[in-house]
C-alpha positions in Angstrom: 0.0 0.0 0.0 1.5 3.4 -1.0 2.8 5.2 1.9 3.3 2.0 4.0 6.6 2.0 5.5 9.1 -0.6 4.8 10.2 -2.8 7.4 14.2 -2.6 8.3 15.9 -5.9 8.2 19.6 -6.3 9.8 21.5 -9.2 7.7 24.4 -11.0 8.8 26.6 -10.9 6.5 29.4 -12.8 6.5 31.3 -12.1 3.0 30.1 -15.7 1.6 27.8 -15.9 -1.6 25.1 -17.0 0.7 24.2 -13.7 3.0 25.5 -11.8 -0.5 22.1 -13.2 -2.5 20.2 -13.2 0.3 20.6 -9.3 0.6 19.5 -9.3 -3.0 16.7 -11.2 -2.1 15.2 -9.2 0.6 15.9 -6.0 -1.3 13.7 -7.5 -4.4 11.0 -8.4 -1.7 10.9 -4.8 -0.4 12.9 -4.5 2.8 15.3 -2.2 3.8 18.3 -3.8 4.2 21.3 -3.1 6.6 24.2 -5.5 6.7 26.0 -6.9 9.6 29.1 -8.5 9.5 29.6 -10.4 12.9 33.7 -10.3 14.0 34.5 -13.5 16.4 37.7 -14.4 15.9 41.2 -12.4 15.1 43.6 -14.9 15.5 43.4 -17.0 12.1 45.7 -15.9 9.1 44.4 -16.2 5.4 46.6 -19.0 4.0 47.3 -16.8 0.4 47.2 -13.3 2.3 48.9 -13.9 5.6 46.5 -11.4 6.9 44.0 -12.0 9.7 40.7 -13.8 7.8 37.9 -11.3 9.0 39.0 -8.5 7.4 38.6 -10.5 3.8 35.4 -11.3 4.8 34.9 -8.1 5.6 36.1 -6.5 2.8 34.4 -8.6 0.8 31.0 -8.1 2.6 31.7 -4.6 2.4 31.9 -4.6 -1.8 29.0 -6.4 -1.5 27.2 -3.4 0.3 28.3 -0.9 -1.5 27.1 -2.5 -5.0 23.9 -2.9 -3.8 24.0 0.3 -1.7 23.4 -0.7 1.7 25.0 0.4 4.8 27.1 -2.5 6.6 27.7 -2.2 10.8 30.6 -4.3 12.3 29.8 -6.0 15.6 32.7 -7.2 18.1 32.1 -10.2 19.5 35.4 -11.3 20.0 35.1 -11.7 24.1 31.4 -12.9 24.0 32.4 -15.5 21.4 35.3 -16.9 23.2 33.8 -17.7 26.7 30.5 -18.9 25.2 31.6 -20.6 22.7 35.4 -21.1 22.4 35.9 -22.2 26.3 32.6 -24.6 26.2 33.8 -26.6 23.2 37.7 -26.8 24.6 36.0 -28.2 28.4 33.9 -30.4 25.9 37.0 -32.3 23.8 39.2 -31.5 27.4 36.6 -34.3 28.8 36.8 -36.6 25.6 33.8 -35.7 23.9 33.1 -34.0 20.7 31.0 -31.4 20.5 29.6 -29.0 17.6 30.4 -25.7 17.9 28.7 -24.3 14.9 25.4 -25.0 17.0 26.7 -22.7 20.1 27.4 -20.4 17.7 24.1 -20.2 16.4 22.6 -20.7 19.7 24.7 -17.6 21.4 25.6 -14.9 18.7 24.0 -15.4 15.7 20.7 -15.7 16.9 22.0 -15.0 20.6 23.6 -11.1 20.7 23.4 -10.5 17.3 19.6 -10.4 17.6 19.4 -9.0 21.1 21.5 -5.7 18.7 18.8 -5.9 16.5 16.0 -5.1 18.5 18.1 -1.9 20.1 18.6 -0.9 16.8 15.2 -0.7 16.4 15.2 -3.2 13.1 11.9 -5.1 12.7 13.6 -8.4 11.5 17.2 -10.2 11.0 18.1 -12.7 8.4 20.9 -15.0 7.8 22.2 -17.0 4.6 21.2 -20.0 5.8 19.9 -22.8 4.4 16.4 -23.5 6.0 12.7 -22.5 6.3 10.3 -21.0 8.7 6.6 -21.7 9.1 4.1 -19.5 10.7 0.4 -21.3 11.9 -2.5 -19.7 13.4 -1.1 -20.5 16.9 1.5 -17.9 16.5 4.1 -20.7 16.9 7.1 -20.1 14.5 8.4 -23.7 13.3 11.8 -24.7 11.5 11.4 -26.4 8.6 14.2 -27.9 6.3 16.2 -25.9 3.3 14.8 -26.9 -0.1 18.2 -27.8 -0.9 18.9 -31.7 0.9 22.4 -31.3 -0.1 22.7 -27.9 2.1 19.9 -27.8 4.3 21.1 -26.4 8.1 18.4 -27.1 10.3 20.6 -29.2 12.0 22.5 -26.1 13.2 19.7 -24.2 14.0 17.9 -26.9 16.3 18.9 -24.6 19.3 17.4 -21.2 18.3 15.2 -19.5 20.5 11.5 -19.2 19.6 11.8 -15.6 19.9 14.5 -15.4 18.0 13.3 -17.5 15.1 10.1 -15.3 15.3 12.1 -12.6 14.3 14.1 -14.1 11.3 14.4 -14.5 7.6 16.1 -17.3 5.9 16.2 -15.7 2.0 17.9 -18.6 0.4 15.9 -21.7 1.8 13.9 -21.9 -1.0 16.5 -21.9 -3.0 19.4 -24.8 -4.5 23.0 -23.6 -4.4 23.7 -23.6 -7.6 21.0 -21.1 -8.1 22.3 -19.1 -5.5 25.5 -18.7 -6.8 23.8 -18.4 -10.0 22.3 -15.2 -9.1 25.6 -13.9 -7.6 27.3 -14.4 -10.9 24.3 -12.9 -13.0 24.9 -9.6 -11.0 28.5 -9.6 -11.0 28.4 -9.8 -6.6 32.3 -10.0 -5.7 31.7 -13.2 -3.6 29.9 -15.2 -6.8 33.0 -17.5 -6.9 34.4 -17.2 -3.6 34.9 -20.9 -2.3 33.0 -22.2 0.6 34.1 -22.2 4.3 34.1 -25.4 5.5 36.4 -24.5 8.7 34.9 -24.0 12.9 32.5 -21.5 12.7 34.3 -18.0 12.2 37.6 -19.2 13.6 38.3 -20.6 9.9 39.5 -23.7 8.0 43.2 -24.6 10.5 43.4 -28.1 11.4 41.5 -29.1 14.4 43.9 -30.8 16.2 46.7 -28.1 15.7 43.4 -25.6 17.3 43.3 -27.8 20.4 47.0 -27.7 21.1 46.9 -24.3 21.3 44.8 -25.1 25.0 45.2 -28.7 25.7 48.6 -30.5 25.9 48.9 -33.6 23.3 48.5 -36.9 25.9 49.7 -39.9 23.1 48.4 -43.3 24.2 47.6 -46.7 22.6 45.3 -47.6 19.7 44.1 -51.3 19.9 41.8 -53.4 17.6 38.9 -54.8 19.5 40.7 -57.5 20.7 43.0 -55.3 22.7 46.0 -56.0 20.4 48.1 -53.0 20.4 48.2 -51.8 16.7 49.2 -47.8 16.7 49.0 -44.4 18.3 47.4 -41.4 18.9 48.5 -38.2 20.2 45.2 -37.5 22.3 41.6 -39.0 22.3 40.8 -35.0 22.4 41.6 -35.1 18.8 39.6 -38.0 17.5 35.8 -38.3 16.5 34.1 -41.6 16.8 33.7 -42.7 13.2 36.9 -41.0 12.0 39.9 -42.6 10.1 42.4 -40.2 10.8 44.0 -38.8 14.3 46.2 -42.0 14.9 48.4 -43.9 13.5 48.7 -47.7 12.7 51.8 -49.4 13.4 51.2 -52.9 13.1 48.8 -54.3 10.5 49.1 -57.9 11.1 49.9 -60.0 14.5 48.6 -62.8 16.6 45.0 -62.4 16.9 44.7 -59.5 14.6 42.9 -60.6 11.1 42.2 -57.4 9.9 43.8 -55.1 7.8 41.9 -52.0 7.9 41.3 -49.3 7.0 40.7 -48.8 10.9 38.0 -46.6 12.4 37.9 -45.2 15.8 35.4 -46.9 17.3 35.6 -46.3 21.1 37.6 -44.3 23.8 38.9 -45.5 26.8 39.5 -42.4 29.1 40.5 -44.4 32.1 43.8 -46.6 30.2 43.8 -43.2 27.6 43.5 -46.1 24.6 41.9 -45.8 21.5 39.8 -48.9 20.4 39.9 -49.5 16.0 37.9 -51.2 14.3 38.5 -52.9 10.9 36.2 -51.4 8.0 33.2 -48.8 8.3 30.5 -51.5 8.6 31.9 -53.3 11.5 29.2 -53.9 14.3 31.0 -51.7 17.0 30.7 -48.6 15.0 26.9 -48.5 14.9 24.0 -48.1 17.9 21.0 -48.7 18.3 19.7 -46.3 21.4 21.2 -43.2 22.5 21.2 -40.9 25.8 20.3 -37.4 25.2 20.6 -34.5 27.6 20.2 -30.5 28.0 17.1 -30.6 25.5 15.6 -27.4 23.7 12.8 -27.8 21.6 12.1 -25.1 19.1 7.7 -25.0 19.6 6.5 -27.4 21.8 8.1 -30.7 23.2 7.0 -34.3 21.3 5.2 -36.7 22.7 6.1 -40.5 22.7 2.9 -40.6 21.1 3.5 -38.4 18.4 4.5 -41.1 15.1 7.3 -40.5 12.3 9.5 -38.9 14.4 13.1 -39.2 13.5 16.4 -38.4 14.1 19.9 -37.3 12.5 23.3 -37.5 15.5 25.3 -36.1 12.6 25.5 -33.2 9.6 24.1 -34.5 6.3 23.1 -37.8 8.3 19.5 -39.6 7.0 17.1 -39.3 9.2 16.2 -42.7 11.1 12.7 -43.4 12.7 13.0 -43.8 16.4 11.5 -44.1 19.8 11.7 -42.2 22.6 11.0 -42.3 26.2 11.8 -39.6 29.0 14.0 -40.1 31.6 14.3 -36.9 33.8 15.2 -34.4 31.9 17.1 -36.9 29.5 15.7 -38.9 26.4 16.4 -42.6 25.8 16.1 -42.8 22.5 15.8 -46.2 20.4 17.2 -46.2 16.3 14.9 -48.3 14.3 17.8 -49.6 12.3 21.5 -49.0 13.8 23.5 -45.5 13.0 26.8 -45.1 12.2 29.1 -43.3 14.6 27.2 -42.3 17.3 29.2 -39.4 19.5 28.8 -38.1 23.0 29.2 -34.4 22.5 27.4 -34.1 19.7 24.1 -33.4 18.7 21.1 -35.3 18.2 18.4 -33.5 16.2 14.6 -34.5 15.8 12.2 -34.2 12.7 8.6 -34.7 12.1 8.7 -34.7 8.2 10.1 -31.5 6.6 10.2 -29.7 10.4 13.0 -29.2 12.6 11.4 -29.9 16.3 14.8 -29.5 18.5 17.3 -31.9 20.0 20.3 -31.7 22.5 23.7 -33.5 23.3 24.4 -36.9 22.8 26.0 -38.1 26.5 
């Protein structure tokens, strides 16, 4: 309606293609748009540049901005990023678990302080490039539902974000496949159309895990053993190894007495009291799969399920199928039963639970 005033909409921009379209996006749809790019972490060098990675991204959000003519604010969460997310993922993999820390970053500053700076500002909505879908019903309940594209959907991220916050948001690409994404970069000449993915911790950057966790935890080598307890190899520190993984250890003997196998070896189990690593030969070996899980500090995005409630699934990893389950309370913990066993169940991380298309919620594996 003519005289109508637009709605403001703050976008976190991170200099990716992703929050580069979706500005595009929410400008065609007749927002105004002001771009944030989030600073978290100054310590990681540019492998080409040798300069500190967030001011690329920056720079690159900022051409961004200034093609399409919107203003772009820098917020510092450097201190806020490190003790609630930085110090709870190094007590995590101190303990021996693995947890996710793209999820508490989600969780605490994207949809955390980033959207608590929103409202001050005044700004009627925020947005994000990610890859998922909100719902609205008559209830005024705001559900997550998948990304269009199964290949990049995030709603496994996103399974801790605050019904408030999730009121609040915009997800411009979700309807959308990559490819047209990046389509739509290049068809407007954006300066991130070809800019390669991140695929590194969330905004410390692509470094090798393990060389990130010596900065805080000492390396602690022990014993890798097949699951007959034949010493095969070592590791330099069960802090650095994933259940499921192939790599963080080293094999040393391939054949001995008792030992049939010859790989390739996945860890399978940690030992924290002996500080072994137990291998197993091959990815469908028995060991490596469950069939029930504990799950523990829940959040549920609308309204917790019921055991009642049919077709409910889950996913314990990234890009994982969805398997049917079971699920009974126990306290404030789940027991949860796999119809059919899953691959490389891991304490620490997260288990996430769908009803169809829609992202109900989850919480950590224990």
């Amino acid at each position: 309606m003519k005289g109508t005033k637009k709605q403001t909409v703050l976008l976190g921009m991170s200099g990716g293609v992703d929050s580069s379209v979706s500005a595009v996006l929410l400008q065609k749809q007749g927002y105004d748009v002001i771009g944030g790019f989030i600073k978290n972490w100054s310590d990681a060098k540019d492998l080409w540049s040798g300069e500190c990675q967030w001011r690329g991204d920056r720079r690159d959000a900022m051409r961004v901005a200034a093609k399409l003519d919107i203003p772009l604010l820098t917020f510092d969460y450097e201190s806020i990023y490190r003790k609630k997310v930085v110090d709870k993922m190094f007590k995590a993999y101190a303990k021996g678990v693995t947890p996710n820390p793209d999820v508490l970053c989600n969780q605490e500053i994207k949809f955390g302080v980033f959207a608590a700076a929103a409202k001050k500002l005044n700004v009627d909505l925020i947005a994000t490039g990610h890859y998922a879908r909100t719902k609205n019903t008559s209830d005024g309940i705001t559900h997550l539902i998948r990304g269009l594209d199964p290949n990049k959907d995030q709603s496994y991220f996103l399974h801790r974000v605050t019904q408030e916050a999730l009121a609040m948001t915009k997800f411009p690409v979700g309807n959308l496949r990559k490819p047209e994404v990046k389509k739509i970069a290049k068809s407007l000449g954006l300066a991130t159309a070809e800019k390669k993915e991140s695929m590194g911790i969330c905004f410390i950057g692509k470094q090798p895990m393990k060389d990130f966790l010596r900065t805080r935890i000492p390396s602690k080598p022990g014993k890798v053993v097949d699951p007959s307890g034949n010493v095969i190899g070592v590791h330099e520190g069960l802090d650095s190894v994933t259940i499921g993984q192939r790599h963080g250890f080293r094999i040393r003997v391939c054949r001995n007495a008792g030992l049939q196998e010859c790989g390739p070896w996945y860890a399978a189990a940690k030992d924290l009291s002996t500080n072994c690593l137990v291998v197993v030969p091959g990815k469908t070996h028995p060991d490596l799969y469950s069939s029930e899980a504990t799950v523990s500090d829940l959040h549920w995005i609308a309204n917790q399920p019921t055991a009642e409630q049919r077709q409910l699934k889950a996913v314990v990893r990234y890009r994982q199928e969805p398997v049917p389950i079971q699920m009974t309370e126990r306290g404030k913990k789940l027991h949860v039963v796999f119809q059919k066993p899953v691959f490389a169940v891991s304490p620490g991380q997260s288990a996430v639970f769908y009803q169809g298309l829609e992202c109900l919620g989850g919480g950590i594996i224990v």
